[in-house]
C-alpha positions in Angstrom: 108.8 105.0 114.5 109.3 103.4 111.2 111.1 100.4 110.6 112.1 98.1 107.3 112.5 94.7 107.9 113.3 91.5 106.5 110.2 89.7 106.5 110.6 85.7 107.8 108.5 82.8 108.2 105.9 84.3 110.9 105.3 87.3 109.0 102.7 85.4 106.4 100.0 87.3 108.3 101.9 90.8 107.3 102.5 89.7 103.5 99.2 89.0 102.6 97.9 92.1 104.3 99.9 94.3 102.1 99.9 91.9 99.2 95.7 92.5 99.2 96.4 95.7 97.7 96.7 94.2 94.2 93.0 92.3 94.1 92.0 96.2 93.8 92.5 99.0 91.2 94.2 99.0 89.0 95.5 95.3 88.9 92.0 93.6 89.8 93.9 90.3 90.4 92.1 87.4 91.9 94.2 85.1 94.4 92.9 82.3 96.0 94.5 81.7 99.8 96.5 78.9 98.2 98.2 81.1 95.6 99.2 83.7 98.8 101.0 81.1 100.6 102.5 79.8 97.4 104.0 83.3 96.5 104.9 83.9 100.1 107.1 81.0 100.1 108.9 81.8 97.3 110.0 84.7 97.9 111.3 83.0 101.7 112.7 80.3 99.5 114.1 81.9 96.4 114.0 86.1 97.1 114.2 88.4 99.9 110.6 90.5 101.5 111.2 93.3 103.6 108.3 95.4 104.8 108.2 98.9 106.3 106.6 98.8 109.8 105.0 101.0 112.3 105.2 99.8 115.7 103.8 95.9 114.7 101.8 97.1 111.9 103.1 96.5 108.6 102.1 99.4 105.8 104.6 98.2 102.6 106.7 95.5 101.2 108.7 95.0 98.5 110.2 91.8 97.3 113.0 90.8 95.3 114.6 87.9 93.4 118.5 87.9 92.8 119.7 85.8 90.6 116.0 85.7 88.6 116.5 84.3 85.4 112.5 84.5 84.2 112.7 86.9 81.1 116.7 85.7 79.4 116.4 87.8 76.8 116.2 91.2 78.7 120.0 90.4 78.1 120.6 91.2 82.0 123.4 90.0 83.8 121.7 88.0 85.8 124.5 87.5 88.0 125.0 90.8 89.2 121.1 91.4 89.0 118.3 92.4 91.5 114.6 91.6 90.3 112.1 94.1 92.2 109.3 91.7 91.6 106.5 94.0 93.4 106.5 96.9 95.6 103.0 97.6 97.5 101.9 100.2 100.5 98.8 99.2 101.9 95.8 102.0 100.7 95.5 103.9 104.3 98.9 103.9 104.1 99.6 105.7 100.9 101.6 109.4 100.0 103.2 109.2 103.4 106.6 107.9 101.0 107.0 104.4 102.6 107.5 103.1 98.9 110.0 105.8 98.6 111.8 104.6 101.5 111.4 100.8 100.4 113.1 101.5 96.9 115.6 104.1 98.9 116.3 101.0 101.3 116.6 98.5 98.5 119.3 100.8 96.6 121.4 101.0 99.1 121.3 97.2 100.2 121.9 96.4 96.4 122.7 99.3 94.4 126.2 99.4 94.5 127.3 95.7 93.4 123.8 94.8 91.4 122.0 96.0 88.6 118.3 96.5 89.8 115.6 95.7 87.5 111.4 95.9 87.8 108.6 95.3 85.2 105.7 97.8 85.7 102.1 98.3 83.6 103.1 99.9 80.5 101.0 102.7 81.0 99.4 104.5 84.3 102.1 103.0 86.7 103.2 104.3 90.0 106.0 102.3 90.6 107.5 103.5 86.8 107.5 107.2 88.3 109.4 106.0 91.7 111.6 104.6 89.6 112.3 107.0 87.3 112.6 109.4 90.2 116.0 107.0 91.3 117.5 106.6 88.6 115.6 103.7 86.8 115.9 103.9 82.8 113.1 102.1 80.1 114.7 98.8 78.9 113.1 99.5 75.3 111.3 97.5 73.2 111.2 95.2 75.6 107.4 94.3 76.5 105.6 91.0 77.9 101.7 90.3 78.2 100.9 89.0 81.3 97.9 86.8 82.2 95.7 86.9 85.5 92.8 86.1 87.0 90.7 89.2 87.4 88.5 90.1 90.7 86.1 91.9 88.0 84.6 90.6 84.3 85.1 93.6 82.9 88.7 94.0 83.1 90.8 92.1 80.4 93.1 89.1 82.3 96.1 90.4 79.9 97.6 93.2 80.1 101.3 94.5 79.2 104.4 95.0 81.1 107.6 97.4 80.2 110.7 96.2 81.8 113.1 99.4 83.7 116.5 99.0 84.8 119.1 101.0 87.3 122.3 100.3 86.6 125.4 99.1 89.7 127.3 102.5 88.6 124.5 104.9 88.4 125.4 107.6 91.1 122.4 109.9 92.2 122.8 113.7 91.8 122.4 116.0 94.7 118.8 117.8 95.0 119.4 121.2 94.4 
């Protein structure tokens, strides 16, 4: 039986094991153990994690910031925000709609009294067509170049991010 879950102190083990899924295509980043247990206590310190479970074993999480004040001139209120920083299912995991059921679970925690807001790849992104699929609209023109360290030489370390936003008083429509 599925479950979603806050994640919590104990669950560093869990975080990382989904959080593995970005040192591979098509984000190549390299992260040194350090910078997991840097990130991890973050988002325990200054955002939420909740991961999607079955039985004990984790196969998602997605993690958010309220209150994230990174990027000021998205021209958000931040006060009545929600930052999706990353949403991730584990690869043996995948098309069995546990990121469905993370965003699902994350619009109904937040949707109603916060704007929800995510940055994605600007082009070829997975999470941009879940979140079109619920309502998520293209902030335009608004674009940042990010910088990592890459598992592979031949991938560049910048790439670009679009930002997408939901807004508090978007109401889904019925499936037909």
């Amino acid at each position: 039986m599925e479950l979603i879950r806050k994640l919590n102190v104990e669950d560093f083990a869990n975080f990382k094991a989904v959080f593995t899924v970005f040192e591979s295509e098509p984000f190549f980043e390299a992260w040194t153990e350090e910078e997991y247990i840097s990130e991890f206590l973050d988002f325990l310190n200054n955002g939420l994690m909740y991961g999607i479970f079955i039985g004990d074993t984790i196969c998602g999480l997605i993690t958010i910031k309220k209150k994230y004040l990174k990027w000021p001139e998205l021209e958000i209120d931040v006060a009545r925000s929600v930052y999706i920083s990353d949403i991730a299912v584990q690869k043996n995991a995948r098309n069995k709609g546990y990121a469905t059921k993370l965003m699902k679970f994350i619009i109904d925690e937040f949707g109603s009294n916060y704007d929800i807001y995510m940055r994605t790849n600007l082009e070829n992104s997975m999470s941009e067509g879940l979140a079109l699929k619920h309502g998520f609209k293209v902030i335009e023109n608004k674009i940042e170049t990010v910088t990592f360290k890459r598992t592979r030489p031949d991938i560049p370390e910048t790439d670009q991010r679009k930002y997408l936003i939901r807004n508090r008083a978007f109401k889904e429509q019925p499936e037909i």
